[in-house]
MARMIDO-990075 format. One record per residue (C-alpha): residue in one letter; y, z, x; residue number from 1. Coordinates in Angstrom, 1 decimal. Example, Ala and Ser with C-alpha at 12.3 -4.5 7.8 and 13.67 -1.06 7.14 Angstrom:
2
{type:a c2:-4.5 c3:7.8 c1:12.3 seq:1}
{type:s c2:-1.1 c3:7.1 c1:13.7 seq:2}
% end
This chain:
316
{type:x c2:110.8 c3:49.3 c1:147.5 seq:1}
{type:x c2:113.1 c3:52.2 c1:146.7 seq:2}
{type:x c2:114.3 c3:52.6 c1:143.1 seq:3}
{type:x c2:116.9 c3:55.3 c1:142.9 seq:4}
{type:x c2:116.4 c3:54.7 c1:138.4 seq:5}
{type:x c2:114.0 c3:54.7 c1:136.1 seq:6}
{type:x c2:113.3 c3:50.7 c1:135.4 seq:7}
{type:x c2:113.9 c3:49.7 c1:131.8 seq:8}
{type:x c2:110.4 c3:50.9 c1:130.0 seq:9}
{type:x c2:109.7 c3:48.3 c1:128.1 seq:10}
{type:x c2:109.9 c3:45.9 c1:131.6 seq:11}
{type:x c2:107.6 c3:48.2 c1:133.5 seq:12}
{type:x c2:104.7 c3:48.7 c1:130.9 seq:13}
{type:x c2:104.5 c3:44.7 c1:130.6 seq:14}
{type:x c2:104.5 c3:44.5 c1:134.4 seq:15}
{type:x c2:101.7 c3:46.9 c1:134.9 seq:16}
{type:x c2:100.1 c3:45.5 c1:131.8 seq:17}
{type:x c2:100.4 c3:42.1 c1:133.5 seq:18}
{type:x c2:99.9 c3:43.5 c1:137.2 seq:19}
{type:x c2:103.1 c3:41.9 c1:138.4 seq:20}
{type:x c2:101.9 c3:38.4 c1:137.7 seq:21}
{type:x c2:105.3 c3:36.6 c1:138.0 seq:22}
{type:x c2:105.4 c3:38.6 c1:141.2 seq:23}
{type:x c2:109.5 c3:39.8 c1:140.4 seq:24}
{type:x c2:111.0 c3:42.8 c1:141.2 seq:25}
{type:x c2:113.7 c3:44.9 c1:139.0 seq:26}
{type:x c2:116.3 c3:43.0 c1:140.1 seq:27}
{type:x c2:114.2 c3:39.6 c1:140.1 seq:28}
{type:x c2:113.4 c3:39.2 c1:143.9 seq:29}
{type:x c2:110.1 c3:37.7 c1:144.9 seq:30}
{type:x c2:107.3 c3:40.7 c1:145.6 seq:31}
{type:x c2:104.9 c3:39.3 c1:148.3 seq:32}
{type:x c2:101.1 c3:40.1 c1:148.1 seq:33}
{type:x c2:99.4 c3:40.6 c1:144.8 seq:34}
{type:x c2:99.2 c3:43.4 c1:142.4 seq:35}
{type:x c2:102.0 c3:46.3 c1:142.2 seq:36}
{type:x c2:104.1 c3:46.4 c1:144.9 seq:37}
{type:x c2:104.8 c3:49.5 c1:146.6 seq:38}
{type:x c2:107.5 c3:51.3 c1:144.7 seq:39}
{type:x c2:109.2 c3:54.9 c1:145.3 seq:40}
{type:x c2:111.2 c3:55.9 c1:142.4 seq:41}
{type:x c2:113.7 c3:58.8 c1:143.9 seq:42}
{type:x c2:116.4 c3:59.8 c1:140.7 seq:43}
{type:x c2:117.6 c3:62.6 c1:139.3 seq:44}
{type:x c2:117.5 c3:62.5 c1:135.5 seq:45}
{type:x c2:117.3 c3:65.1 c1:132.2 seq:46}
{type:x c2:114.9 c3:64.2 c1:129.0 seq:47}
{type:x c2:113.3 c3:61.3 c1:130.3 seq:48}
{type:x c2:110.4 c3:60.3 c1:129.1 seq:49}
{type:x c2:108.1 c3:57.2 c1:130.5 seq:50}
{type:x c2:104.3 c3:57.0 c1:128.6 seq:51}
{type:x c2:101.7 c3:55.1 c1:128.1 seq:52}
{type:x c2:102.4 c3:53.2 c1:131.4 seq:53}
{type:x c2:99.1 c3:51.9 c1:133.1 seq:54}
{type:x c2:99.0 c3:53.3 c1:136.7 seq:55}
{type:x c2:98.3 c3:52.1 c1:140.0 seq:56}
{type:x c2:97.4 c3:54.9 c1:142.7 seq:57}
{type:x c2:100.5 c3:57.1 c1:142.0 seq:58}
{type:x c2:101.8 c3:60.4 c1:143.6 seq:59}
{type:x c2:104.3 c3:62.2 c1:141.4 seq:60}
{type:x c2:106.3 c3:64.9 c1:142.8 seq:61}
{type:x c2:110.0 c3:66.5 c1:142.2 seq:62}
{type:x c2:112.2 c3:67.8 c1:145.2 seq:63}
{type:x c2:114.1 c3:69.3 c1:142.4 seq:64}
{type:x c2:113.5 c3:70.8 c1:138.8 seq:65}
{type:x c2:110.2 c3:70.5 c1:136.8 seq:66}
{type:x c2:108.1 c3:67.7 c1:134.8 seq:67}
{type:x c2:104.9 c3:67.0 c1:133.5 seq:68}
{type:x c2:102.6 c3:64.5 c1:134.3 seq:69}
{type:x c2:99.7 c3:63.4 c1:131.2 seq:70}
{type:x c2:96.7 c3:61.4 c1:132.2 seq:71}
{type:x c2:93.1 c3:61.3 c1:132.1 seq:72}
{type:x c2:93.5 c3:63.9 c1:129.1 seq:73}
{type:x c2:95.1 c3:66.5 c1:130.8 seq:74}
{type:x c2:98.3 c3:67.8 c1:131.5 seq:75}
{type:x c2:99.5 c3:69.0 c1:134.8 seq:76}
{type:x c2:103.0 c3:70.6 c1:135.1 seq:77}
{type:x c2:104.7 c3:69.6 c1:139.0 seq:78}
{type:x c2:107.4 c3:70.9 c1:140.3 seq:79}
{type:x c2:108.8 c3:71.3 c1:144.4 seq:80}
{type:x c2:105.4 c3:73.3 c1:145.6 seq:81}
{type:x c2:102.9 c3:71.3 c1:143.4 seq:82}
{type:x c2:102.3 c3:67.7 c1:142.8 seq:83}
{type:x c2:99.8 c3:65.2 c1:140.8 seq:84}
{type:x c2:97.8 c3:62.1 c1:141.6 seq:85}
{type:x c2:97.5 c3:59.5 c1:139.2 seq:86}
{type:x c2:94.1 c3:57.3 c1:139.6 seq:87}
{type:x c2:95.0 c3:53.0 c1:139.5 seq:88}
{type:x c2:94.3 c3:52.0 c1:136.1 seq:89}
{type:x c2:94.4 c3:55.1 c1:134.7 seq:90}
{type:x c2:97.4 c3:55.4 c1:131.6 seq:91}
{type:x c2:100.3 c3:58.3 c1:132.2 seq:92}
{type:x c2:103.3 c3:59.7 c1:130.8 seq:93}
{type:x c2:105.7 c3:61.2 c1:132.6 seq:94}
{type:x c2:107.9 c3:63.8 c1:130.8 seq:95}
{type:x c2:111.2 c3:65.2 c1:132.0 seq:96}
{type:x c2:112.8 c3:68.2 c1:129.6 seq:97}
{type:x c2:116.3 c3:68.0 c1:128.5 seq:98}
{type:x c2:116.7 c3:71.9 c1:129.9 seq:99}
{type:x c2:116.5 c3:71.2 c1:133.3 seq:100}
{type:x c2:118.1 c3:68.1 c1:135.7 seq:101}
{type:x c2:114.9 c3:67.0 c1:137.8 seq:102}
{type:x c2:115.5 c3:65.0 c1:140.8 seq:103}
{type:x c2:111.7 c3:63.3 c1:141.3 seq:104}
{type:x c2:110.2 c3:61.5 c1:144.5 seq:105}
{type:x c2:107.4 c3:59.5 c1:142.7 seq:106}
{type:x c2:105.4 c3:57.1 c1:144.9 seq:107}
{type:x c2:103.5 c3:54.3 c1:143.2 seq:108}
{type:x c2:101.2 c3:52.6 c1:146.0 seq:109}
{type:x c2:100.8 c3:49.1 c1:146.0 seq:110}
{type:x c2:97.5 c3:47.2 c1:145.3 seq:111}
{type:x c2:97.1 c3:45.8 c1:148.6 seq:112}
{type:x c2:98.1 c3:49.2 c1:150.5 seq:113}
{type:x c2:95.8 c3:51.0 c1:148.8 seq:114}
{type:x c2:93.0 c3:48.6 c1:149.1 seq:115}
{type:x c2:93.3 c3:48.0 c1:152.4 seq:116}
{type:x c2:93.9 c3:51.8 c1:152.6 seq:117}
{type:x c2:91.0 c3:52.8 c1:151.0 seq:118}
{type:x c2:88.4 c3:50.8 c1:152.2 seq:119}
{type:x c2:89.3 c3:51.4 c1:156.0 seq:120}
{type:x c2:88.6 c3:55.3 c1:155.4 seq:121}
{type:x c2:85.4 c3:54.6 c1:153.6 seq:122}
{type:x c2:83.5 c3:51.9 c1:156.0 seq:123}
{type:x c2:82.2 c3:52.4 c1:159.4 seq:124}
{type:x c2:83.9 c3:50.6 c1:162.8 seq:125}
{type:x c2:80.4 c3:48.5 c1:162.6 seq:126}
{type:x c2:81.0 c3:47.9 c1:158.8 seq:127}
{type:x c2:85.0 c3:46.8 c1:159.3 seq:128}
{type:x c2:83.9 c3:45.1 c1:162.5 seq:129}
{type:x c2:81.5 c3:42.8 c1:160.9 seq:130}
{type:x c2:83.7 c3:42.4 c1:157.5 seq:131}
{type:x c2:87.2 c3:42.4 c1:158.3 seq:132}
{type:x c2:88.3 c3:41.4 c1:155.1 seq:133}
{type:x c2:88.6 c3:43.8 c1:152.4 seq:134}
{type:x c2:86.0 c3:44.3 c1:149.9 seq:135}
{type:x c2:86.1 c3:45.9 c1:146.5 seq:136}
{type:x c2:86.1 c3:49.8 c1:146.8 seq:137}
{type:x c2:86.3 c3:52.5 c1:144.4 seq:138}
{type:x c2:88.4 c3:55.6 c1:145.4 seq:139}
{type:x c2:88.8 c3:58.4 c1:142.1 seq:140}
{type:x c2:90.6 c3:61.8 c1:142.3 seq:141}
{type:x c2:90.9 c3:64.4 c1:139.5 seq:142}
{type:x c2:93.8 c3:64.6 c1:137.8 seq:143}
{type:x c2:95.2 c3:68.1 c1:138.5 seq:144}
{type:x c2:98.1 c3:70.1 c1:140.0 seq:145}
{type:x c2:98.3 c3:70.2 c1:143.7 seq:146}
{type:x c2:99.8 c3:72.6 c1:146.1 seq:147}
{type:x c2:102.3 c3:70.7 c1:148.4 seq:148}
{type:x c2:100.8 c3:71.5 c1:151.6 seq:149}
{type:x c2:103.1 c3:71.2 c1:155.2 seq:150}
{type:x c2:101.5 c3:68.0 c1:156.5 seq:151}
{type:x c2:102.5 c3:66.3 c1:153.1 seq:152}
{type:x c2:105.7 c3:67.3 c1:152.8 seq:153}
{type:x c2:106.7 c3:66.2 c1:156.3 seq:154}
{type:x c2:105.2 c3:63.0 c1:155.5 seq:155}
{type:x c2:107.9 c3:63.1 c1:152.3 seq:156}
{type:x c2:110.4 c3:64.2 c1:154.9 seq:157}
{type:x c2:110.1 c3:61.0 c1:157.1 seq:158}
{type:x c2:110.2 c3:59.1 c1:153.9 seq:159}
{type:x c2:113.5 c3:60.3 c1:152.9 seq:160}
{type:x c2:114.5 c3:60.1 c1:156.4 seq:161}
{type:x c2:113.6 c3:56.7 c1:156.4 seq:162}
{type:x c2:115.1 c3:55.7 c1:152.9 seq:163}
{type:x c2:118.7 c3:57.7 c1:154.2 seq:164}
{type:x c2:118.8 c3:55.0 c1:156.9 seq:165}
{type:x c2:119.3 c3:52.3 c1:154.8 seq:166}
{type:x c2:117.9 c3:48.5 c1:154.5 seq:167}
{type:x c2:119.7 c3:46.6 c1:158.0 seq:168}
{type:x c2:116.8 c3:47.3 c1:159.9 seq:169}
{type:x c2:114.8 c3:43.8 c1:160.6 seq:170}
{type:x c2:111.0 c3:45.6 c1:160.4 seq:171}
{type:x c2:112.0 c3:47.7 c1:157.2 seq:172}
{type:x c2:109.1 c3:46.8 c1:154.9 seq:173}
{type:x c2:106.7 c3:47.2 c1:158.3 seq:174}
{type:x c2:108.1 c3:50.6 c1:158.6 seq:175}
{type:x c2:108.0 c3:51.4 c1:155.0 seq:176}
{type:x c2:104.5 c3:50.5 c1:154.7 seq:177}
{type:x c2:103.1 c3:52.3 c1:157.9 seq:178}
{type:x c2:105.0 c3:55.0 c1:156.3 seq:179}
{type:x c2:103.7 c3:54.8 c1:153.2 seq:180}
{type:x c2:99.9 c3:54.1 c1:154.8 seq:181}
{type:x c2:99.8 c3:57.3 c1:156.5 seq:182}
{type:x c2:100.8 c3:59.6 c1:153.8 seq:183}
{type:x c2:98.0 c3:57.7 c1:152.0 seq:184}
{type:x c2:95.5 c3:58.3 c1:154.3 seq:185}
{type:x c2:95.9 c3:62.3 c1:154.4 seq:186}
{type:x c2:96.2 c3:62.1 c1:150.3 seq:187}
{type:x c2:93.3 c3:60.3 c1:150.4 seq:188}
{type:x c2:91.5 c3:62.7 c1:152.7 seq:189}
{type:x c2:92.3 c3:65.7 c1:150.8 seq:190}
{type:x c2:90.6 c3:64.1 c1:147.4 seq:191}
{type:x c2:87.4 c3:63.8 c1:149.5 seq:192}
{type:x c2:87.6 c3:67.8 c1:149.3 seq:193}
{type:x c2:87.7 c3:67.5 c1:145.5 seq:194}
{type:x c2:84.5 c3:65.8 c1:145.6 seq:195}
{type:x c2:82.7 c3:67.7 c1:147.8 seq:196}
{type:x c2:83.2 c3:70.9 c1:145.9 seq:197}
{type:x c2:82.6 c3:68.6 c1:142.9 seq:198}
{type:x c2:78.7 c3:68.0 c1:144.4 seq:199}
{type:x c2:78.4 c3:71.8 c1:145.5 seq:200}
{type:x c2:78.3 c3:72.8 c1:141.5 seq:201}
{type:x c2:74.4 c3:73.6 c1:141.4 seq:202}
{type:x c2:73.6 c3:71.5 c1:137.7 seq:203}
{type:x c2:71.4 c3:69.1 c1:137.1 seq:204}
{type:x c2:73.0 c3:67.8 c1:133.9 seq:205}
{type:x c2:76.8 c3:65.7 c1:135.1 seq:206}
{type:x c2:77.8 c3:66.8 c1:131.9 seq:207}
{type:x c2:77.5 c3:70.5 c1:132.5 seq:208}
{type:x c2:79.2 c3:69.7 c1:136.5 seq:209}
{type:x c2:82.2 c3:68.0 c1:135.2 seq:210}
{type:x c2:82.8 c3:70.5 c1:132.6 seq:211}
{type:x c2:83.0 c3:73.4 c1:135.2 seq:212}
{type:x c2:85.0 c3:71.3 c1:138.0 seq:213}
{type:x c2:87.2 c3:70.5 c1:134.8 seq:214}
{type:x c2:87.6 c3:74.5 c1:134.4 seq:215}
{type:x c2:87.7 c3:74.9 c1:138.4 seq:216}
{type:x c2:91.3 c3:73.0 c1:137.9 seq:217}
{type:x c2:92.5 c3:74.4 c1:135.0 seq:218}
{type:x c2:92.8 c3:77.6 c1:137.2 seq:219}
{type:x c2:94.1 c3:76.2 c1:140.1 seq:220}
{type:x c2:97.0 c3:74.9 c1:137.8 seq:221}
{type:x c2:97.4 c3:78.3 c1:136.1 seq:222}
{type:x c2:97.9 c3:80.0 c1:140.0 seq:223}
{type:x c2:100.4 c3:77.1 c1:140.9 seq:224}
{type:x c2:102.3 c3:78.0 c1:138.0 seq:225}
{type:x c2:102.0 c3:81.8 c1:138.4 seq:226}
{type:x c2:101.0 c3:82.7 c1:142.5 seq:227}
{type:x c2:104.3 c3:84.8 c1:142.2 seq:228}
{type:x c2:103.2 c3:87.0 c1:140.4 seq:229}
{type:x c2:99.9 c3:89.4 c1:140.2 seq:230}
{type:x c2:97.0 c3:86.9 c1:139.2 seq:231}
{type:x c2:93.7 c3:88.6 c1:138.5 seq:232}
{type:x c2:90.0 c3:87.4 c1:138.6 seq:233}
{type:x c2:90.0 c3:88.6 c1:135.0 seq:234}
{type:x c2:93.1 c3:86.6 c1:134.0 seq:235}
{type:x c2:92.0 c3:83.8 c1:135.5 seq:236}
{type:x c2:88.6 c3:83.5 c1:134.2 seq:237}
{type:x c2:89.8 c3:84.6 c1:130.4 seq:238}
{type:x c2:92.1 c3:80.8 c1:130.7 seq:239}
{type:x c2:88.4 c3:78.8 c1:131.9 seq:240}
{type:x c2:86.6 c3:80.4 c1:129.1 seq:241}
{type:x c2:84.1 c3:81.7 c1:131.6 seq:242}
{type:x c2:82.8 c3:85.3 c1:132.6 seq:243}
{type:x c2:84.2 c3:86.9 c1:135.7 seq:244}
{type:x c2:81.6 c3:86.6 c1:137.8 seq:245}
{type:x c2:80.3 c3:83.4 c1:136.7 seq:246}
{type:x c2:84.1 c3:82.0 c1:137.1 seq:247}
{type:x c2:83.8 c3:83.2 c1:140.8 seq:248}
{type:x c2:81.0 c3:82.0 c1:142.0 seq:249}
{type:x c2:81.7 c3:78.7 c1:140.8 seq:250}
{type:x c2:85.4 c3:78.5 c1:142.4 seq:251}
{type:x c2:83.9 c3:79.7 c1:145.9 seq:252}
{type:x c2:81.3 c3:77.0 c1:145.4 seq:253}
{type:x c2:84.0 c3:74.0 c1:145.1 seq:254}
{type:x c2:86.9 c3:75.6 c1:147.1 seq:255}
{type:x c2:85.2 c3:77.6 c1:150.1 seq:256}
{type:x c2:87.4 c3:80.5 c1:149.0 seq:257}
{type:x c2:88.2 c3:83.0 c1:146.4 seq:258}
{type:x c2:90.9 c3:83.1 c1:144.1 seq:259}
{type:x c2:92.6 c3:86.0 c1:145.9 seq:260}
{type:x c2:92.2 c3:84.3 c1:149.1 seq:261}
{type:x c2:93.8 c3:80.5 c1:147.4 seq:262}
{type:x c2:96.8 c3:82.4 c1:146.3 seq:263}
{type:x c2:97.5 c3:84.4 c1:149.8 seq:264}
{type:x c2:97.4 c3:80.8 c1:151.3 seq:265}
{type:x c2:99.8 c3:79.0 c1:149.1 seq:266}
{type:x c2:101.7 c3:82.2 c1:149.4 seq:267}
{type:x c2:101.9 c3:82.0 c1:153.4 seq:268}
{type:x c2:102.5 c3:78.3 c1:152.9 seq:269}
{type:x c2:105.4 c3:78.9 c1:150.6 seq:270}
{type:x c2:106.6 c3:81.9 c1:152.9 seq:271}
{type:x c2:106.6 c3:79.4 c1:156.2 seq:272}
{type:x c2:108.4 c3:76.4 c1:154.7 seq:273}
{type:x c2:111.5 c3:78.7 c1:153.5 seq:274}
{type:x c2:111.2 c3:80.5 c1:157.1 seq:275}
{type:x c2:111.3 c3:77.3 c1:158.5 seq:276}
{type:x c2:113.5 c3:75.4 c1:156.0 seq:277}
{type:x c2:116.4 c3:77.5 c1:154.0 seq:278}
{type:x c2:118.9 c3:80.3 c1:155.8 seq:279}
{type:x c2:117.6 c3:82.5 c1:153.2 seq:280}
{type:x c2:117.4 c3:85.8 c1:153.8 seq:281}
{type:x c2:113.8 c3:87.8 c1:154.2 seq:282}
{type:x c2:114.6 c3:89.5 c1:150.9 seq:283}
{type:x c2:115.1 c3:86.7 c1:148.9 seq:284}
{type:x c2:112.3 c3:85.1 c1:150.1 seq:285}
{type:x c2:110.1 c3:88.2 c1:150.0 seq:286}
{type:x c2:111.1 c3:88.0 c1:145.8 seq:287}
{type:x c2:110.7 c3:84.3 c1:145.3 seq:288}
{type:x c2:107.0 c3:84.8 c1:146.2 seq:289}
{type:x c2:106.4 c3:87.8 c1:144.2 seq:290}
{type:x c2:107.1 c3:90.7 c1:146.6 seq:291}
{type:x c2:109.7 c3:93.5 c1:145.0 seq:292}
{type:x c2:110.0 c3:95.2 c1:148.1 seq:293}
{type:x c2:111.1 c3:93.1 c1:151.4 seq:294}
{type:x c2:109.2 c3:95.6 c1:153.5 seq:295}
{type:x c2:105.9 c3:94.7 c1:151.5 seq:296}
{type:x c2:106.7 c3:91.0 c1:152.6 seq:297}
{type:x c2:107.0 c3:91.8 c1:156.0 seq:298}
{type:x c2:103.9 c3:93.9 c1:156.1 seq:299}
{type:x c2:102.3 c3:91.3 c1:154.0 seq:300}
{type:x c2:103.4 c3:88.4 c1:156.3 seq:301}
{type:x c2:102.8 c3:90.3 c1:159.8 seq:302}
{type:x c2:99.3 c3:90.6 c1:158.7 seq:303}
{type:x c2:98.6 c3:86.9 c1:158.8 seq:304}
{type:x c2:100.6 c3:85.7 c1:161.5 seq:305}
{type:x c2:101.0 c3:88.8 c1:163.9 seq:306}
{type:x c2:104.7 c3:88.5 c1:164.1 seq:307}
{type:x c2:107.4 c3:89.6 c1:161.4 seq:308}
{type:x c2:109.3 c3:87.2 c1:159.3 seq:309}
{type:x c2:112.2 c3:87.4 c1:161.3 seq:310}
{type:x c2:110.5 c3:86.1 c1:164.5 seq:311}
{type:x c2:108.2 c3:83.6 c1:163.2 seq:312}
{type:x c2:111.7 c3:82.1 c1:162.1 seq:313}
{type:x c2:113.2 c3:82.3 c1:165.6 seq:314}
{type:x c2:109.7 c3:80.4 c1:167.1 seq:315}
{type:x c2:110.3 c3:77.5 c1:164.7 seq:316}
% end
């Protein structure tokens, strides 16, 4: 179901409340299934703000502009490189400012997508083949910004796509869904890094583990918000409250990297998709990821991939 405005608040917090129960949409149609139905709320808006809405598994994201997303205690700001995952059940506000006109892309998945979802990834062939129907299963992600990576963004590429065709198609809720399932899955599979790196923080005491994996994401917000600009090991561990060295060695523990190498990624990400994307020219990209010089970019880029900018745009 696309939505292209924000549904009347009070409507939507008493349908989440209530899970859909009378199972009607916005405009009163009957949802099949049970649970939330699966919505993508696409609209361009200024000073909105939705809280204390109770969540299913949600992704919010803005093509356009900038907004911040509250749940689980913490704040996370998104904009068109980052976005934020919302945990089923969990309560969120979603805050808009007044400055800026914010076009969002938010996708709420339904209850019976997600289930379904979920439990596929998690259970063997054996397991599935033996109990094809879906059983209870418990999927959490940390609430925190996250870098839009290419194979995301393409899958919010078809979606648009998809949505810009319009509803005459006969299998348009199949195709939606299978859609919607597959840019599930890869979100999905990139939250089982989270906990990974989550189980590599050497305590004993959960308390002491969630506290530092807490910190571990307070930086990776803080370079989301900053990569184009000069980020240093100091800087970063001064907003965790953590020495410099101690601060590193727990971010290589749960991201297999160090902060240095994190931001040169999300830089090369950022420098491929406006390559690949925008007619812009080298140096106005080179500044909108922190170079001054276009030369340094070049340099900088040429290192990574072995071609300049120029023909890495020309191969793609």
């Amino acid at each position: 179901m696309l939505l292209k405005a924000f549904p009347d608040i009070h409507w939507i917090r008493n349908k989440a409340k209530t899970n859909f129960e009378d199972r009607k949409d916005v405009n009163g149609r009957v949802i099949p299934g049970k649970g939330w139905p699966n919505v993508v709320l696409s609209t361009t808006s200024k000073g909105a703000e939705r809280t204390d809405i109770l969540a299913p598994f949600s992704m919010f994201l803005n093509l356009k502009g900038k907004g911040l997303v509250v749940a689980d205690g913490r704040e996370v700001t998104i904009d068109q490189d980052s976005f934020c995952l919302v945990n089923k059940g969990q309560n969120y506000d979603l805050i808009i400012p007044e400055a800026v006109s914010t076009t969002t892309f938010n996708v709420h998945f339904g209850q019976e997508l997600f289930e379904h979802t979920a439990y596929a990834r998690a259970k063997s062939h054996e397991h599935l083949l033996d109990n094809p129907h879906v059983e209870s299963c418990h999927h959490h992600v940390f609430t925190r910004s996250r870098w839009l990576e290419p194979d995301i963004a393409r899958h919010i590429i078809l979606l648009q796509d998809f949505y810009n065709k319009g509803y005459n198609t006969f299998s348009f809720v199949e195709e939606e869904e299978v859609l919607l399932h597959n840019l599930l899955t890869d979100l999905l599979k990139k939250t089982d890094l989270d906990r990974k790196g989550f189980s590599r923080i050497s305590s004993v005491k959960p308390t002491t583990k969630r506290e530092l994996m807490s910190r571990m994401l307070q930086a990776i917000d803080y370079i989301h918000a900053h990569y184009q600009k000069p980020v240093s090991l100091n800087e970063l561990s001064q907003v965790c409250l953590l020495s410099r060295f101690h601060f590193l060695r727990v971010f290589k523990s749960v991201f297999h990297c160090t902060p240095h190498e994190y931001i040169i990624s999300i830089r090369i990400q950022k420098a491929e998709m406006l390559l690949k994307h925008t007619k812009l020219q080298v140096s106005e990209i080179a500044d909108m990821i922190g170079f001054a010089e276009a030369n340094s970019f070049s340099r900088f880029f040429h290192k990574y991939h072995k071609v300049s900018p120029l023909k890495y745009r020309k191969g793609n």
